[in-house]
Biopython code that builds the backbone (N, CA, C, O; Angstrom):
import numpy as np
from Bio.PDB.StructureBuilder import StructureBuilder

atoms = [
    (1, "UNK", "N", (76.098, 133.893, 68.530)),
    (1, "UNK", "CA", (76.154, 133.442, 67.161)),
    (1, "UNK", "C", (75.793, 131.950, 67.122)),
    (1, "UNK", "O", (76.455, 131.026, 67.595)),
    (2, "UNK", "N", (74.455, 131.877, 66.380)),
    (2, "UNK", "CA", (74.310, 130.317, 66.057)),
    (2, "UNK", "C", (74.950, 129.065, 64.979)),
    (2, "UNK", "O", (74.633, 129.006, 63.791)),
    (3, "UNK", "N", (75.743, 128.262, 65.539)),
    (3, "UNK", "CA", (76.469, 127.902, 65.015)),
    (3, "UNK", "C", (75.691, 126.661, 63.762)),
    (3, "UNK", "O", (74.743, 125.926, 64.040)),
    (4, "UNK", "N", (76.245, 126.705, 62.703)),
    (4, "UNK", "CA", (75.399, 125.687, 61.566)),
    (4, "UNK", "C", (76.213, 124.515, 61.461)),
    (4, "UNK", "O", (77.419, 124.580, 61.219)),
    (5, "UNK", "N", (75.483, 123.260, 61.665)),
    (5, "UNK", "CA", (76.596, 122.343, 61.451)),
    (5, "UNK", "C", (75.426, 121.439, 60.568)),
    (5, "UNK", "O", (74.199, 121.469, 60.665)),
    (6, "UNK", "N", (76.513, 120.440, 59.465)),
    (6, "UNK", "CA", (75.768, 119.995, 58.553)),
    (6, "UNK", "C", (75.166, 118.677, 59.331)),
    (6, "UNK", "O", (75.698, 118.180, 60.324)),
    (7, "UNK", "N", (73.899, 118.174, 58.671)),
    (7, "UNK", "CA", (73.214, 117.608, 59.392)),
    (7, "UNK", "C", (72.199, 117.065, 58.002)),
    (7, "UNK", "O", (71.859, 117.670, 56.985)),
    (8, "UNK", "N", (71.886, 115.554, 58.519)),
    (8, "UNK", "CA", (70.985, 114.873, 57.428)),
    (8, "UNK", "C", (69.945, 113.786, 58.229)),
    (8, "UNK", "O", (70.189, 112.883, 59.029)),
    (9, "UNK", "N", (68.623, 114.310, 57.619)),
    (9, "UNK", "CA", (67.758, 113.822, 58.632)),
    (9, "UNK", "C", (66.932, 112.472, 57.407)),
    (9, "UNK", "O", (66.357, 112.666, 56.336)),
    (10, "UNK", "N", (67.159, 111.389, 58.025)),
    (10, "UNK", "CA", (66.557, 110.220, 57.190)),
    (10, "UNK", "C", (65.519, 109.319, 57.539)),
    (10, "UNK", "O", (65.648, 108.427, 58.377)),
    (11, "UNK", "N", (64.556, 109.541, 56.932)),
    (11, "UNK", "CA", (62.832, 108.703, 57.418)),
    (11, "UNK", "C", (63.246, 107.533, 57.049)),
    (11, "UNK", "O", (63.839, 107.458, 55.973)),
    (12, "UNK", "N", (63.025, 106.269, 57.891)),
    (12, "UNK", "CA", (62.697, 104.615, 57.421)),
    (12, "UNK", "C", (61.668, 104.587, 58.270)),
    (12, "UNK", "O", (61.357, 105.326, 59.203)),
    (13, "UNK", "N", (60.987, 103.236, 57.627)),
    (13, "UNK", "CA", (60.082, 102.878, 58.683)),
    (13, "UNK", "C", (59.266, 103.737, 59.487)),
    (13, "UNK", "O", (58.665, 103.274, 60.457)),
    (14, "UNK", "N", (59.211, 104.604, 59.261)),
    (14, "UNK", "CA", (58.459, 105.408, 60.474)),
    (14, "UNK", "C", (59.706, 106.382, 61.124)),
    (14, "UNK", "O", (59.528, 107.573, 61.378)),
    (15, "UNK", "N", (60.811, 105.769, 61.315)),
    (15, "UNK", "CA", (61.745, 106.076, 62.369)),
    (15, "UNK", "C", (62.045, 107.125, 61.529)),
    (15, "UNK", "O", (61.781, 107.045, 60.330)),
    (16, "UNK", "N", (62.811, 108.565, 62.240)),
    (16, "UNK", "CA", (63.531, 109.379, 62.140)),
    (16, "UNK", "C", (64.978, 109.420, 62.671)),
    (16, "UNK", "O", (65.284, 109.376, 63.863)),
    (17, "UNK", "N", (65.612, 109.486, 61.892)),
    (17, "UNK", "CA", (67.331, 109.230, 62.377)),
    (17, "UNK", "C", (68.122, 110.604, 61.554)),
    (17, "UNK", "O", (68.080, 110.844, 60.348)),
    (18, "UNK", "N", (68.948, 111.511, 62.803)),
    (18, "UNK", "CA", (69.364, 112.824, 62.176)),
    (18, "UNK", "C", (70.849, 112.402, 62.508)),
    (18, "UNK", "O", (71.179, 111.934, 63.597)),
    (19, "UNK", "N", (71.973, 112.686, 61.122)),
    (19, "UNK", "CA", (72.548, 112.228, 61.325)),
    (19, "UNK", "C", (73.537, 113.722, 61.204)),
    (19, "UNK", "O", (73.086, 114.576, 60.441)),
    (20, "UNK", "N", (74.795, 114.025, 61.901)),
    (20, "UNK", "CA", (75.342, 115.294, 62.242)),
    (20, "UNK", "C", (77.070, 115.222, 62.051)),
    (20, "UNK", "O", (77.737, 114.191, 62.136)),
    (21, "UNK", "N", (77.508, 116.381, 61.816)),
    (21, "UNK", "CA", (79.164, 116.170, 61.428)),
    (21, "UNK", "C", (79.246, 115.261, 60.572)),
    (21, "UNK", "O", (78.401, 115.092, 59.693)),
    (22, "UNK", "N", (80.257, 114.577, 60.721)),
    (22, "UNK", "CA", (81.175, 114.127, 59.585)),
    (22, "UNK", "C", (80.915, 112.465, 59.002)),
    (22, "UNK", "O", (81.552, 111.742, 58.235)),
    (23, "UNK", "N", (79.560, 112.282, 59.843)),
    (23, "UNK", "CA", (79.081, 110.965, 59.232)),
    (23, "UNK", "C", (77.994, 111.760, 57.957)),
    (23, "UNK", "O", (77.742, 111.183, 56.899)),
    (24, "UNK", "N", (77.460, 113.114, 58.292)),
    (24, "UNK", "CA", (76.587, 113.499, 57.440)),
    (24, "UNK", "C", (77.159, 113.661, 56.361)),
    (24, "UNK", "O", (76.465, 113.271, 55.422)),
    (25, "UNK", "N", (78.594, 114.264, 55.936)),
    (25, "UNK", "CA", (79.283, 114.535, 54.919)),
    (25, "UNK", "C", (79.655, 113.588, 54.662)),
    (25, "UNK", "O", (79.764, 113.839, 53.462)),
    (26, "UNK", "N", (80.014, 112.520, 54.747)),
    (26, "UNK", "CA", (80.245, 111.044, 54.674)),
    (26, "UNK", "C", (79.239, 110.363, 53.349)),
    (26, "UNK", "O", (79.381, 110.011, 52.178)),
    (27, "UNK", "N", (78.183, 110.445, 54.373)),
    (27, "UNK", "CA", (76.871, 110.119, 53.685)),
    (27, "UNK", "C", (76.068, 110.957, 52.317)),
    (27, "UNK", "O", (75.657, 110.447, 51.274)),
    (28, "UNK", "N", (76.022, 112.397, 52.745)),
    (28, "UNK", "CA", (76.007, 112.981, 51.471)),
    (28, "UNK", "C", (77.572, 113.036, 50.320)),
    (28, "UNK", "O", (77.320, 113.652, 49.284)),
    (29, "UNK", "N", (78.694, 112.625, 50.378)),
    (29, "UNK", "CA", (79.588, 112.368, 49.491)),
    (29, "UNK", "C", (79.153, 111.089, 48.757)),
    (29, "UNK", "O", (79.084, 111.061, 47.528)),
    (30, "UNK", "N", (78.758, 109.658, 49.810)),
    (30, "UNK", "CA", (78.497, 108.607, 49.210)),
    (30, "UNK", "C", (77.158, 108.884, 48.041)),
    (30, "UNK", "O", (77.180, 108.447, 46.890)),
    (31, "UNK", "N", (76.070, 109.672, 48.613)),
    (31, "UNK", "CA", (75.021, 109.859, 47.485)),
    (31, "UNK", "C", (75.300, 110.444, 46.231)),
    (31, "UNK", "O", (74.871, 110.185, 45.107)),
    (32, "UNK", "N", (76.388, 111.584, 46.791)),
    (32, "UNK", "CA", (76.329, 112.304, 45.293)),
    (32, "UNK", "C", (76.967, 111.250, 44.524)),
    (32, "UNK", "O", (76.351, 111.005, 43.487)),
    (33, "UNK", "N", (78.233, 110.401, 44.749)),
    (33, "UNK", "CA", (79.057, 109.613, 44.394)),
    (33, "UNK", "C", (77.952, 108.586, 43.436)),
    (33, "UNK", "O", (77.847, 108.578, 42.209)),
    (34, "UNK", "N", (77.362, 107.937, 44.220)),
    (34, "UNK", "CA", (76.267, 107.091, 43.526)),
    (34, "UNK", "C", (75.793, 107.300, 42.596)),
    (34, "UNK", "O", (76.070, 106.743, 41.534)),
    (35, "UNK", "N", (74.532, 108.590, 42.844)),
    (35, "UNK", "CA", (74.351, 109.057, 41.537)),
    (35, "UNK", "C", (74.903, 109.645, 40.464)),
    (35, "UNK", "O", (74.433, 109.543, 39.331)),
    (36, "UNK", "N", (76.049, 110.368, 40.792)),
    (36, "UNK", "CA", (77.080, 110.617, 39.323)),
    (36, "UNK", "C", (77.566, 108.978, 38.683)),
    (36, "UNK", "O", (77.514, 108.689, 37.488)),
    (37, "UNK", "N", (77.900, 108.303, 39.478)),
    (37, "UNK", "CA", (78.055, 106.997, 38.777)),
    (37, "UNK", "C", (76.911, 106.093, 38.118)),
    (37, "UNK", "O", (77.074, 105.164, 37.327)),
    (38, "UNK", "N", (75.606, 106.638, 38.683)),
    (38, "UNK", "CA", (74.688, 105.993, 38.221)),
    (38, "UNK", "C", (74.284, 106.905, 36.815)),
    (38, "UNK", "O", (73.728, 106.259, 35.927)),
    (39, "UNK", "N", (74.411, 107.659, 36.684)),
    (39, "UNK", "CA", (74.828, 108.528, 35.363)),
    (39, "UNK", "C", (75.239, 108.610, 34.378)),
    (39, "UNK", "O", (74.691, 108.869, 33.307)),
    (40, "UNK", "N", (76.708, 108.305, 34.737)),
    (40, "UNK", "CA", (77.853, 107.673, 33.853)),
    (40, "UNK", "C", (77.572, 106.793, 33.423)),
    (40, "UNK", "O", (77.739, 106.837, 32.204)),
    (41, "UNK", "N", (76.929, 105.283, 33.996)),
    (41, "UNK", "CA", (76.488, 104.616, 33.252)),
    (41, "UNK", "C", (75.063, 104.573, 32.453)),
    (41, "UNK", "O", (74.719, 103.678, 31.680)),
    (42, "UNK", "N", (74.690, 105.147, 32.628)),
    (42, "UNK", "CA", (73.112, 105.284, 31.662)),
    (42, "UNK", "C", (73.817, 105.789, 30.515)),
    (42, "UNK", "O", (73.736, 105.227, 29.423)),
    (43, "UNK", "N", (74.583, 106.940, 30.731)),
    (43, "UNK", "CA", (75.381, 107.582, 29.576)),
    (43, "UNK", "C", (75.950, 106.821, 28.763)),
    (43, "UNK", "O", (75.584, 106.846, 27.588)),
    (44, "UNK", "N", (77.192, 105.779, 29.262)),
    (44, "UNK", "CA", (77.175, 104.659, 28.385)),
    (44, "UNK", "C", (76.824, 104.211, 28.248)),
    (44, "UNK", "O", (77.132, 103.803, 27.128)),
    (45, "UNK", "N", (75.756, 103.483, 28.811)),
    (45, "UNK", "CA", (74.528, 102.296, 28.092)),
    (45, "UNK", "C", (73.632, 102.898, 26.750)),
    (45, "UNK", "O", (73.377, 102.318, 25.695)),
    (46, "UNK", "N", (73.301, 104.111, 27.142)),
    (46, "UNK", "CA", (72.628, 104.953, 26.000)),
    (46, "UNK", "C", (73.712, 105.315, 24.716)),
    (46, "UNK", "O", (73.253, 105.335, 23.574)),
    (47, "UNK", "N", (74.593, 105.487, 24.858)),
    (47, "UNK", "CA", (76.219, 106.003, 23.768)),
    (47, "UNK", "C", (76.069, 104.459, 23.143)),
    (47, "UNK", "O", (75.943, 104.298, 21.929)),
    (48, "UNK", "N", (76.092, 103.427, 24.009)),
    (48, "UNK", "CA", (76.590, 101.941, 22.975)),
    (48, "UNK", "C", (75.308, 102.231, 22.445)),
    (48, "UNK", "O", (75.341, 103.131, 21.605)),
    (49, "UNK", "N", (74.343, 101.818, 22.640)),
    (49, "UNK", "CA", (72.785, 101.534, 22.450)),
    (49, "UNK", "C", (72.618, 102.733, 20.699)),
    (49, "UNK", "O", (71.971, 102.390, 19.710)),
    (50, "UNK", "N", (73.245, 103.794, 20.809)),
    (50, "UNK", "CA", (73.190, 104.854, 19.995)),
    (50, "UNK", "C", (74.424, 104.616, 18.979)),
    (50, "UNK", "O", (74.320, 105.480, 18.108)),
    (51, "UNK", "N", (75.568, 103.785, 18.728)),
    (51, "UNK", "CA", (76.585, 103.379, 18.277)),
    (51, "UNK", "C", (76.203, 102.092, 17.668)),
    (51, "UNK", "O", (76.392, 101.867, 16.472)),
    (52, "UNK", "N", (75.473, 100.939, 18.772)),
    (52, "UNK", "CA", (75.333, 99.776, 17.473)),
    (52, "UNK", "C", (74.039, 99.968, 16.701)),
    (52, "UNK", "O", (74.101, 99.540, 15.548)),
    (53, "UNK", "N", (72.640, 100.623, 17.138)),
    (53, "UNK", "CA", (72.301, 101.015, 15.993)),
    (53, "UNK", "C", (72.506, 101.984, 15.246)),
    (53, "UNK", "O", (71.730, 102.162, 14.308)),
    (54, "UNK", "N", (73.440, 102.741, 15.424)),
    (54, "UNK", "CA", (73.828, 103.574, 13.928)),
    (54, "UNK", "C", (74.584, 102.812, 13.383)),
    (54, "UNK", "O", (74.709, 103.194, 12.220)),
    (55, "UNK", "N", (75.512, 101.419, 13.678)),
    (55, "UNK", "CA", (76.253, 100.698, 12.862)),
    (55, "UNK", "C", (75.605, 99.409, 12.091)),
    (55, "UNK", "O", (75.914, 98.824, 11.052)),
    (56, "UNK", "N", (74.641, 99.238, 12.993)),
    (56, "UNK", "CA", (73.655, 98.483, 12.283)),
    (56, "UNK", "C", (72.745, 98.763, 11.166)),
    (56, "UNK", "O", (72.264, 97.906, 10.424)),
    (57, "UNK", "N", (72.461, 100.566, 11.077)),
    (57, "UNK", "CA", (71.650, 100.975, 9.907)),
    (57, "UNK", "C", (72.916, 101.287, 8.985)),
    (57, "UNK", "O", (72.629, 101.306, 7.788)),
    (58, "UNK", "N", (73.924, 101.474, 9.214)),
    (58, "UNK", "CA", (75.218, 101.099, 7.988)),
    (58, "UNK", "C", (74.717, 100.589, 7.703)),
    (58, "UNK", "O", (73.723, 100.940, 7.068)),
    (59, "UNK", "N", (75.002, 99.421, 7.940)),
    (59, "UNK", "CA", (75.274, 97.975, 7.286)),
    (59, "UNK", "C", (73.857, 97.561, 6.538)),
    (59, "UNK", "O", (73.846, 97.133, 5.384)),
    (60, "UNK", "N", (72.891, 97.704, 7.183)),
    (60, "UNK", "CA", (71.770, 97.014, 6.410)),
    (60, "UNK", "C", (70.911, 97.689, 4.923)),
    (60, "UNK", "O", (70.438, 97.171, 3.911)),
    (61, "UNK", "N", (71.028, 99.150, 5.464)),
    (61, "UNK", "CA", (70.797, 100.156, 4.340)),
    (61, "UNK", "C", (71.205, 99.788, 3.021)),
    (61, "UNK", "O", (70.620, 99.240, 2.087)),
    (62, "UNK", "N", (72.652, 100.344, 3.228)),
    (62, "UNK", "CA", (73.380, 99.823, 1.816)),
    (62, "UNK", "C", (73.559, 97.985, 1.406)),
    (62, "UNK", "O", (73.523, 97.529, 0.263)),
    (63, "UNK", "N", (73.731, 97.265, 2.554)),
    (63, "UNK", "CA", (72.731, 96.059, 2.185)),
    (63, "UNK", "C", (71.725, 95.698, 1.111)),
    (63, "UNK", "O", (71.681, 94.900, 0.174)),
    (64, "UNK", "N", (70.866, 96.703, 1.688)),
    (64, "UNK", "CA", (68.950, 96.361, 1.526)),
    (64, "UNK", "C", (69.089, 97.176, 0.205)),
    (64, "UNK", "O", (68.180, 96.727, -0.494)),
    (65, "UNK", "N", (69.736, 98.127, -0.505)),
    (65, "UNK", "CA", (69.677, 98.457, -1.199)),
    (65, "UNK", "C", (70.483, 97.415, -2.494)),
    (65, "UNK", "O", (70.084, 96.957, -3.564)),
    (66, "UNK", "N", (71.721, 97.352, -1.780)),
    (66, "UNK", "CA", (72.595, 96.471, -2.632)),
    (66, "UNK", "C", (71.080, 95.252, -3.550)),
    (66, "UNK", "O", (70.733, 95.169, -4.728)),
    (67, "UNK", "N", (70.697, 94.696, -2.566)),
    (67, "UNK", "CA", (69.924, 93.615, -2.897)),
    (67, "UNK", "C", (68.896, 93.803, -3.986)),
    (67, "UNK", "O", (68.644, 93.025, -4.906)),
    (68, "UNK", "N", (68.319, 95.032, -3.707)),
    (68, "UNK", "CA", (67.248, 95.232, -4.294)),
    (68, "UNK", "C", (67.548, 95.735, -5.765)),
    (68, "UNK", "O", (66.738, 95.941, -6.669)),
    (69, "UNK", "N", (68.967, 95.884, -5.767)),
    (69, "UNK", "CA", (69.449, 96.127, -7.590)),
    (69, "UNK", "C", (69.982, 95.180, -7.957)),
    (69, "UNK", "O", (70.137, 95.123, -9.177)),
    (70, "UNK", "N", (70.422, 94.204, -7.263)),
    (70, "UNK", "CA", (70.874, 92.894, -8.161)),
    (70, "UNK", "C", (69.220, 92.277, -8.047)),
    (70, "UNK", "O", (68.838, 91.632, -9.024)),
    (71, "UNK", "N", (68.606, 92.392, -7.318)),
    (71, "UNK", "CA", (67.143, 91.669, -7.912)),
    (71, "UNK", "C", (66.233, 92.019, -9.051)),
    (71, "UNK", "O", (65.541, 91.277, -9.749)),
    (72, "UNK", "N", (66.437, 93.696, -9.089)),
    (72, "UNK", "CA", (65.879, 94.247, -10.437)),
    (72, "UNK", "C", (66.829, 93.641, -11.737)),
    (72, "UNK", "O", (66.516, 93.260, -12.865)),
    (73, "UNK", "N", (67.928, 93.724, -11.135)),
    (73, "UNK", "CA", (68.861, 93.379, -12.544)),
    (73, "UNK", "C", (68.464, 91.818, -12.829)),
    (73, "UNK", "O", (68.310, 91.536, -14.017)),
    (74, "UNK", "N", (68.369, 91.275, -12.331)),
    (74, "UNK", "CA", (68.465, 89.164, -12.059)),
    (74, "UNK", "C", (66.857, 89.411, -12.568)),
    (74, "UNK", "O", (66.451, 88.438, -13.204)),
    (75, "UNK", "N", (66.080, 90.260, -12.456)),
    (75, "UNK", "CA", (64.360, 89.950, -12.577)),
    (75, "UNK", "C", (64.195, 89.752, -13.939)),
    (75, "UNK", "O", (64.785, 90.363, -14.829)),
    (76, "UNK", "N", (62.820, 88.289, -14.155)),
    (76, "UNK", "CA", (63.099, 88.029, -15.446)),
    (76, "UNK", "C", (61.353, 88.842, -16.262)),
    (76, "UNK", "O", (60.695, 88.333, -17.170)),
    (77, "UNK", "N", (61.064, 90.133, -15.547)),
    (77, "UNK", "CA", (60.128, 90.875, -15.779)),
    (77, "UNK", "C", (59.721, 91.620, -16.675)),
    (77, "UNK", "O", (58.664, 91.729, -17.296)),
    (78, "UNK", "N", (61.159, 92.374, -16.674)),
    (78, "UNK", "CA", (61.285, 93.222, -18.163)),
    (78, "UNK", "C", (61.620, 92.471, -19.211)),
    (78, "UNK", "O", (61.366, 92.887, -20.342)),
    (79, "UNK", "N", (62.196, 91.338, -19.032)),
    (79, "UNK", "CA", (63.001, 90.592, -20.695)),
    (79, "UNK", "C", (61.079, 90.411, -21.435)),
    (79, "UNK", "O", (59.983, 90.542, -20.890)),
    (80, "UNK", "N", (61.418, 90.131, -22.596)),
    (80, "UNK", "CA", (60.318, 90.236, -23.246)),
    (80, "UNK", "C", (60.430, 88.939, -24.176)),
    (80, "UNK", "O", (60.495, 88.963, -25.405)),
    (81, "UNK", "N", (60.441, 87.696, -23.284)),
    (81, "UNK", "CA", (60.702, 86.002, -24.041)),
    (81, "UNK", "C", (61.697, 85.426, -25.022)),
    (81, "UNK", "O", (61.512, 84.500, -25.813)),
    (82, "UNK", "N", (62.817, 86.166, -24.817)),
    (82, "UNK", "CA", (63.956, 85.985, -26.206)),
    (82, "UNK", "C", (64.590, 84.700, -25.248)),
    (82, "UNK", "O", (65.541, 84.035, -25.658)),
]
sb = StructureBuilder()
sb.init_structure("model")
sb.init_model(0)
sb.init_chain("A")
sb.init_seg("    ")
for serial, (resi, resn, name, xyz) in enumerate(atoms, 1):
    if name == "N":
        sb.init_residue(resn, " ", resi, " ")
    sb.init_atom(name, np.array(xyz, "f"), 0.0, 1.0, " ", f" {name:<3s}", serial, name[0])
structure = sb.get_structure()
């Protein structure tokens, strides 16, 4: 019976380095680790990024609108010289 043991084989430089047992699980825990954390944060960077501009089109919308009816109202366009 051939026995399977986990094993991670890594190219630098040219060099080949196979790495076996419990440094390999080591090493594949640290990657997955990394990239789920590197994840998590894109996730929040993208969630704020998606939060201040939806709080920013609040605010300016009803703003930009606000403005644009006190300017029709204040406009001296329609009066007709009284």
């Amino acid at each position: 019976m051939d026995e399977q043991r986990p094993m991670l084989v890594v190219e630098r430089n040219g060099r080949t380095t196979v790495v076996t047992g419990w440094r390999a699980w080591l090493l594949a825990a640290g990657a997955m680790l990394s990239g789920l954390l590197t994840l998590v944060f894109l996730a929040f960077l993208f969630f704020g990024v998606a939060v201040a501009v939806g709080a920013l089109l609040l605010i300016a919308i009803p703003a930009a609108i606000i403005v644009a009816v006190v300017t029709a109202l204040f406009s001296k366009r329609g009066q007709s010289g009284l």
